[in-house]
C-alpha positions as CSV (number, residue, x, y, z in Angstrom):
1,X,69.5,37.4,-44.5
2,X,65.8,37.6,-43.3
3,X,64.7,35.3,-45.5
4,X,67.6,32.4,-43.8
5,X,66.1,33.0,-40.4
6,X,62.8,32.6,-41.5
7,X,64.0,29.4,-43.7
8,X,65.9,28.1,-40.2
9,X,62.4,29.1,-38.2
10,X,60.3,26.8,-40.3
11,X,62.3,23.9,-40.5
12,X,63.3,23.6,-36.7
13,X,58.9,24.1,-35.9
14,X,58.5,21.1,-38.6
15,X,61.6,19.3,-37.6
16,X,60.5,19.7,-33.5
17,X,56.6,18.9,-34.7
18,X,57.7,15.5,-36.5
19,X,60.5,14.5,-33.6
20,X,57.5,15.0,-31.0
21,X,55.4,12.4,-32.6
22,X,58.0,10.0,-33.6
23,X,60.4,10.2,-30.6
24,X,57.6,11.0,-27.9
25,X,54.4,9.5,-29.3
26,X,55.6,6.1,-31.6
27,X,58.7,5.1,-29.7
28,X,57.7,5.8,-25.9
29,X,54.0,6.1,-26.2
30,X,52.8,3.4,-29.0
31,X,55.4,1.0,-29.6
32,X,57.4,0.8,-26.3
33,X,60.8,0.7,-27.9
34,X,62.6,0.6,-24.8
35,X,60.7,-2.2,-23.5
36,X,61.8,-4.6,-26.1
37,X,65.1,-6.6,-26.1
38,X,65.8,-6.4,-29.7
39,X,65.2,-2.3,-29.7
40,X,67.6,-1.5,-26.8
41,X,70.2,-0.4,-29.0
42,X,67.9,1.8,-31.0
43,X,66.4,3.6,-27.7
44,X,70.2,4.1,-26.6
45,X,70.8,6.0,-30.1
46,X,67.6,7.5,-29.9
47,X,68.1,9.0,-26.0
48,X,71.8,10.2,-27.7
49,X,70.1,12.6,-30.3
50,X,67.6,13.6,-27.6
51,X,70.4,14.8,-25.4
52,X,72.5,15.9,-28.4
53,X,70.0,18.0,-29.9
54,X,69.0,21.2,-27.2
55,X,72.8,21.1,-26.7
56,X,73.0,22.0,-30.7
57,X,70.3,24.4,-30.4
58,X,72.1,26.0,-27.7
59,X,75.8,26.2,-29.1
60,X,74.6,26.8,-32.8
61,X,70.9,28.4,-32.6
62,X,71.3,30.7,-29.4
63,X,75.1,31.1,-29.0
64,X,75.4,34.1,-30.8
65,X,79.1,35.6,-29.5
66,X,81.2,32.8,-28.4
67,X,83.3,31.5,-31.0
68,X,83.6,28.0,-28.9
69,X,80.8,27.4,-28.2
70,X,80.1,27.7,-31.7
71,X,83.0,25.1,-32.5
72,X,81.6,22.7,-29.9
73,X,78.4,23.0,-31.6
74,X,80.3,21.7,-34.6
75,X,81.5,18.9,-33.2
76,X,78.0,17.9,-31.1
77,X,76.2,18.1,-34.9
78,X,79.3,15.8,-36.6
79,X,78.6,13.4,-33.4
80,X,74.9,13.8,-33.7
81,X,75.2,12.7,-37.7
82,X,77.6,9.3,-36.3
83,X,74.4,8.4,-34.2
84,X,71.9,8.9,-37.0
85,X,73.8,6.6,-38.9
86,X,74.4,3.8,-36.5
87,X,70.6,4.5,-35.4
88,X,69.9,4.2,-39.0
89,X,72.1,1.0,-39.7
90,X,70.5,-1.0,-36.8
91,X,66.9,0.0,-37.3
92,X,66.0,-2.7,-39.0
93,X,66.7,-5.6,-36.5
94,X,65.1,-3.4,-33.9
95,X,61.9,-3.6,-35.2
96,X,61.2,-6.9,-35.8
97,X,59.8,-7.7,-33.1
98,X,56.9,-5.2,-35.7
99,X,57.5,-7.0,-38.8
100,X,60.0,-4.0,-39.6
101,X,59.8,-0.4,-39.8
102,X,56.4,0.5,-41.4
103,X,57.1,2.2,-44.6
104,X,54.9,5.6,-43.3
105,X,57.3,6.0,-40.1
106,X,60.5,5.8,-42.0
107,X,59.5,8.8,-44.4
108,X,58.4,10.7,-40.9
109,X,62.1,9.7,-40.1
110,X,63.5,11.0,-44.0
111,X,61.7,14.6,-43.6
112,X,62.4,15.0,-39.7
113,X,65.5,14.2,-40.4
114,X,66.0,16.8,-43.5
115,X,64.3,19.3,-41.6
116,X,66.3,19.4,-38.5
117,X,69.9,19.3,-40.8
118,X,68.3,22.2,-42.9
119,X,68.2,24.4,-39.9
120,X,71.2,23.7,-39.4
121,X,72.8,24.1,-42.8
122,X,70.6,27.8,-42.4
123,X,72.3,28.7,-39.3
124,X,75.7,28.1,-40.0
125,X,75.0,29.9,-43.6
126,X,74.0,32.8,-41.2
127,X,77.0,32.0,-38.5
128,X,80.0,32.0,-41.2
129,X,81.3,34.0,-43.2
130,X,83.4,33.4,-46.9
131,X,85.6,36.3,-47.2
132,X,89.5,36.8,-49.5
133,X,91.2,35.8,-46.2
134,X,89.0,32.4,-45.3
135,X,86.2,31.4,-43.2
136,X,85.4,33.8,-40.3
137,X,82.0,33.8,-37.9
138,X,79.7,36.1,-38.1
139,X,78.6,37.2,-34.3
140,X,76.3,40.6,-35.2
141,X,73.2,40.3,-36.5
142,X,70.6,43.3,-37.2
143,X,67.7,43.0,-35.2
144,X,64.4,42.1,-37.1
145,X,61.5,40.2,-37.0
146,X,62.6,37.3,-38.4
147,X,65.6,37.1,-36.0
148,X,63.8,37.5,-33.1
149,X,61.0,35.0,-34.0
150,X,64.3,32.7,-35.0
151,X,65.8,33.4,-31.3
152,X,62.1,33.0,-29.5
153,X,61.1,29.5,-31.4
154,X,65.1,28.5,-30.6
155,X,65.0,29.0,-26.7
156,X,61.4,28.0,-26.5
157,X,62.3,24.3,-28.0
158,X,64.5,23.4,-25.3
159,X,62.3,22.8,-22.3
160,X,60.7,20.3,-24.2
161,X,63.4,18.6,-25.6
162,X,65.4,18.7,-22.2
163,X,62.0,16.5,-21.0
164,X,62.3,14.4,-24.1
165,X,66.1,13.5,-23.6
166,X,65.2,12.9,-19.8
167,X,62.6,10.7,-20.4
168,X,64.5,8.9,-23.2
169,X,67.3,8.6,-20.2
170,X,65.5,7.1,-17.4
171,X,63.4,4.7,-19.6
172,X,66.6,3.0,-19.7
173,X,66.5,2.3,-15.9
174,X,64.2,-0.2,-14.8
175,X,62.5,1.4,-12.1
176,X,61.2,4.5,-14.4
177,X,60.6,2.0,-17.0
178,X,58.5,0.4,-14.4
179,X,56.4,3.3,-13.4
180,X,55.8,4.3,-16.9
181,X,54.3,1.0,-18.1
182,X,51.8,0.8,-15.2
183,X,50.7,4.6,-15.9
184,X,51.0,3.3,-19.3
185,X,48.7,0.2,-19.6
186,X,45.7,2.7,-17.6
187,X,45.2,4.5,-20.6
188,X,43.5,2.9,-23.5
189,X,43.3,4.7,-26.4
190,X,45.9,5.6,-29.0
């Protein structure tokens, strides 16, 4: 079992590493998506996951007694997995305004994407439990150093991805958008 939280460790630090740079730095920072009519849509799907995902980390990652919770969490990762598809499907429209999406970003998008459904694969192999009688969830874990980093790394990712799925949420209003291009066009690098 150590080994699982370790497993689930890793991949949420890789997954939250790689979401940072595409979600914060490419989308909002470089490219503007939100600022562009014809990627709209994809900043809508985008701000979904950002909201979507500390709400998983919370029901699945942190939740460790309330069965559901745990359910809700279920159903927020099966909505999540709707949104990565429809993101997905409409990707390539949305960038042309780029000439597409650049071969380099869409692998960042293929193992971000992997990591952050491996941690959750992990956790739910840690959360339920295959027994004679069926399915039941597993709410008593050991204490160790694995599941202690596990718990620390989980409730320390979601300040930060609170302020992602904000700032996802008012880019779609015009006045923040506003704001952010002006502080935006003052810096000149990157």
């Amino acid at each position: 079992m150590e080994i699982i939280f370790v497993l689930a460790t890793f991949c949420l630090v890789l997954f939250m590493i790689l979401a940072t740079y595409d979600g914060f730095y490419l989308h909002i920072f470089k490219y503007g998506l939100f600022n562009h009519v014809e990627s709209v849509f994809e900043h809508k799907t985008h701000t979904a996951r950002a909201v979507l995902f500390p709400l998983i980390v919370w029901a699945l990652f942190i939740n460790e007694t309330n069965f559901f919770i745990f359910l809700a969490g279920l159903g927020l990762v099966l909505l999540d997995l709707i949104v990565l598809a429809i993101d997905a499907y409409s990707e390539k429209e949305s960038r042309s305004f780029m000439g597409g999406l650049p071969r380099w970003e869409y692998i960042i998008h293929l193992f971000s994407n992997a990591f952050h459904f491996s941690a959750i694969v992990l956790v739910l192999a840690l959360k339920i439990k295959i027994t004679e009688s069926g399915l039941v969830f597993v709410n008593a874990f050991t204490d160790s150093v694995a599941k202690e980093l596990f718990t620390f790394v989980s409730v320390n990712v979601i300040p930060g991805a609170v302020v992602l799925g904000v700032l996802h949420f008012l880019l779609m209003l015009k006045r923040p958008q506003a704001i952010w291009n002006t502080q935006r066009a003052k810096i000149t690098c990157c």
